[in-house]
N, C-alpha and C positions, 0 to 999 in steps of 0.2 A: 161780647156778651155771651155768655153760659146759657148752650142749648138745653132746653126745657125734653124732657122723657120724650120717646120717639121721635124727636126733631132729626133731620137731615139736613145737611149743607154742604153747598157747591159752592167754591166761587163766592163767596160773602152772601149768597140766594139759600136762604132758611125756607124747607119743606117739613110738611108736615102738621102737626098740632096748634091751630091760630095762625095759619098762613092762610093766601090761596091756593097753596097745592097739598092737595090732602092725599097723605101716604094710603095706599092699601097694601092688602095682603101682596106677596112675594115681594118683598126689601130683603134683601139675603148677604150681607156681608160674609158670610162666618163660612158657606161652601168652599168646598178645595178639591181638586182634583191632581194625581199624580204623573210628573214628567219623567221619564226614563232617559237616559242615556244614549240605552240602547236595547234595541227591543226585536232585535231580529233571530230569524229562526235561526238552528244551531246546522251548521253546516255539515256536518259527520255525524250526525245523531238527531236523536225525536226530539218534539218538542220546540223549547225557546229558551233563551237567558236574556238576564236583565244586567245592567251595571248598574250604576251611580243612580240613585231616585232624588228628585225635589221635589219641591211645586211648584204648579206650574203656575202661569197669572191665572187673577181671578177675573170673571166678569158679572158684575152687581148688580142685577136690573133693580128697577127703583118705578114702581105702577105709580102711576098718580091719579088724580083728580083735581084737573084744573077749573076753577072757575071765579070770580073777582067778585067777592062781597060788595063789595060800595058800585058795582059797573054790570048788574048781569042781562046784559047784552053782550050780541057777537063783537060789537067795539069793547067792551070791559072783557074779551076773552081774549083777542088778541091782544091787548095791553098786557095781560098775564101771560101768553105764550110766548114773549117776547122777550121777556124777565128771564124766562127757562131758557129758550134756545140761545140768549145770553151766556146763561150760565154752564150750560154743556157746548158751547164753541169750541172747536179744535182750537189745542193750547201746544207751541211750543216748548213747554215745560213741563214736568210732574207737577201735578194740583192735587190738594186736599179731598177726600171725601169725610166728612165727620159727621158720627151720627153720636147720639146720647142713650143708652140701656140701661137700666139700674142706675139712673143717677151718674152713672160715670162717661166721660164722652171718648170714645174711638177714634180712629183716623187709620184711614188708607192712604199709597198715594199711588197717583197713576195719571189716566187720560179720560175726557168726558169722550163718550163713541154714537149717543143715541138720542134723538129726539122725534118721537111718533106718533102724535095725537091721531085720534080718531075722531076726522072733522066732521061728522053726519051729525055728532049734537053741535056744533058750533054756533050755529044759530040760534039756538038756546041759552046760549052765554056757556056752555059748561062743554068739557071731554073730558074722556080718558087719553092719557098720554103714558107712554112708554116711554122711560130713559134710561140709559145704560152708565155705567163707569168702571172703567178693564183698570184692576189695580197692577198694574207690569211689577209692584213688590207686592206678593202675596201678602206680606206679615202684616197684622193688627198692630198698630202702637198705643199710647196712651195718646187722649188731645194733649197732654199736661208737656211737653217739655221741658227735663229737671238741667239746669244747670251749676256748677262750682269752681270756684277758681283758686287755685293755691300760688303760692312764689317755691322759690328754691328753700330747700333745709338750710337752717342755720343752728348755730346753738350761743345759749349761753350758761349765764354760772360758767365753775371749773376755774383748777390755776392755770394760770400760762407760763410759767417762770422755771426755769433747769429744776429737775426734784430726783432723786434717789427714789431707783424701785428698788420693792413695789410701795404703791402709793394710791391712794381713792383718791379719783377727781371725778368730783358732782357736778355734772353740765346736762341740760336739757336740751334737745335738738327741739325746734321748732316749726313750724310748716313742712311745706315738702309734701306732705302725704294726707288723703281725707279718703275716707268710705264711701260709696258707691252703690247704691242698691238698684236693682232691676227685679220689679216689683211681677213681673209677667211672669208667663211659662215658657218663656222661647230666650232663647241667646240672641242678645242684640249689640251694633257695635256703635262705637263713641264718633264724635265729630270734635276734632280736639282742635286748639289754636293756643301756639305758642309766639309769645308777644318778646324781643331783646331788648336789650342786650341780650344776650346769652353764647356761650360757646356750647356747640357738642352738646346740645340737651339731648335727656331722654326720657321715655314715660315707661311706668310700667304698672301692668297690673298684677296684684297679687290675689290669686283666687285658692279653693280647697285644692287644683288640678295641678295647679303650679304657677308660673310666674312667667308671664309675657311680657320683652320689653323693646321697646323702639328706641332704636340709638339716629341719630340725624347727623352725620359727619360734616355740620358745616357750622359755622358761627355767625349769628343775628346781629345784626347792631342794631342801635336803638332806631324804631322807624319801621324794621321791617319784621317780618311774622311770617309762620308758618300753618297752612291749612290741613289737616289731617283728615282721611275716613278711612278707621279702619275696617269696615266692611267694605269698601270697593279698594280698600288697598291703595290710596292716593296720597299723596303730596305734592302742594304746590307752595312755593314762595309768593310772598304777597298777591295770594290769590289765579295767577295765571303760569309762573315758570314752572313747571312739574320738577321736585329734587326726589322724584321714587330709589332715583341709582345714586343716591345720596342717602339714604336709608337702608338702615338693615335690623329684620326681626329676631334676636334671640330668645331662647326659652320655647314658651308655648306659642309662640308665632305671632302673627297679630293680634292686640288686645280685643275681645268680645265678653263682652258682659254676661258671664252665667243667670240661667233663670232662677225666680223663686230665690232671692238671699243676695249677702250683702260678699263686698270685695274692695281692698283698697290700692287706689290711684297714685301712683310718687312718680314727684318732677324731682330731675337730677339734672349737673352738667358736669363739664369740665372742671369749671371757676364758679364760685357765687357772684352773683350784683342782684342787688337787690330790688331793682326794676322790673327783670324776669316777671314774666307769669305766663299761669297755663289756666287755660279755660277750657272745660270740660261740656258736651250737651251730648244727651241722649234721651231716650224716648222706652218706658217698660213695652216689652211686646209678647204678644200670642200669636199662637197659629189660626 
């Protein structure tokens, strides 16, 4: 279900606007702070030098006000803080933080780090509580995940037959290739999955900068599939053998989605079957 203007969620646990956990002032997604490289003074000279800058992770405090409309007693409060401390449980995996601004919903992703009410009202049925969530990927995405799937190019129309050049032969290529937009202000990268038969696929994207493309020197058969990220640079065969040394990036390197505009996606192989497909997801993102 589609969070309503200032709603926040954890873990399937909606805070905020018509919950019992009522957001207050400091909810702060949108902070950032800068990671350096290296940041040491300069060994022959004044001063200091920098290399390489990111950013660093974020950490999102998240004030609340907990307290259980239908229960407001200290038993309807811990009913409610039970729901929270639920929902910010240390998580072996990256989880969702998603909040709704303008109508449009966010997501982080990272680890729940904090839960700390202040039990002197508890008694009362009500606290404040403090909750944390450290995004280990700084970037903003969209909640929306866009996905597309195309096959291999084919063509048709056109003669087939021995001709004397020169000669116009009219054929359309068909599939193969579809546009891509990343609707944010940040470069973000694809999570692709290619499905066999297929021999020797490859992807490429074609942007204003140039044209990145992944070549996979191995052949699919029907059944098995290929996991891609190219922002962590991975490959795995059905999900768990790593084929990274089975992969190599020509052109502009690994595919990433220019911000702000559109760029298009071609699947290619060795051989056409028309079984092939490539499935495309990604996420628009800001800083």
């Amino acid at each position: 279900m589609p969070l309503a203007e200032g709603q926040i969620q954890v873990r399937g646990l909606v805070m905020g606007p018509g919950t019992m956990f009522e957001t207050l002032r400091g909810f702060d997604p949108w902070s950032r702070q800068a990671r350096a490289e290296q940041g040491d003074g300069r060994a022959w000279g004044d001063g200091a030098w920098s290399g390489a800058e990111w950013t660093a992770e974020t950490v999102v405090p998240i004030p609340l006000r907990v307290k259980n409309a239908a229960d407001r007693t200290p038993g309807g409060w811990v009913a409610a803080h039970q729901l929270l401390a639920e929902a910010f449980a240390p998580s072996h995996e990256d989880l969702e933080l998603r909040w709704c601004t303008g109508g449009t919903e966010y997501v982080l992703f990272g680890r729940p780090r904090m839960v700390e009410p202040e039990v002197a009202t508890a008694p009362a049925g009500w606290t404040y509580t403090r909750a944390a969530f450290v995004a280990l990927d700084p970037t903003v995405y969209s909640g929306v995940e866009h996905s597309v799937s195309l096959g291999l190019p084919s063509t048709i129309g056109g003669l087939t037959v021995p001709l004397t050049v020169p000669v116009t032969v009219d054929a359309t290529v068909i599939a193969g290739r579809v546009t891509v937009t990343n609707a944010g202000r940040k470069a973000t990268g694809l999570r692709l999955r290619i499905d066999g038969p297929v021999p020797e696929p490859r992807v490429s994207l074609l942007t204003d900068a140039g044209t990145a493309t992944l070549r996979f020197w191995l052949t699919l058969t029907s059944g098995q599939w290929l996991d891609i990220d190219t922002a962590a640079r991975t490959v795995y065969l059905n999900g768990t053998a790593s084929r990274r040394g089975l992969t190599s990036a020509d052109g502009g390197g690994w595919p990433i989605l220019p911000p702000g505009g559109d760029a298009e996606l071609a699947f290619d192989a060795a051989a056409y079957n028309a079984s092939a497909l490539l499935t495309a997801f990604w996420r628009d993102a800001w800083h």
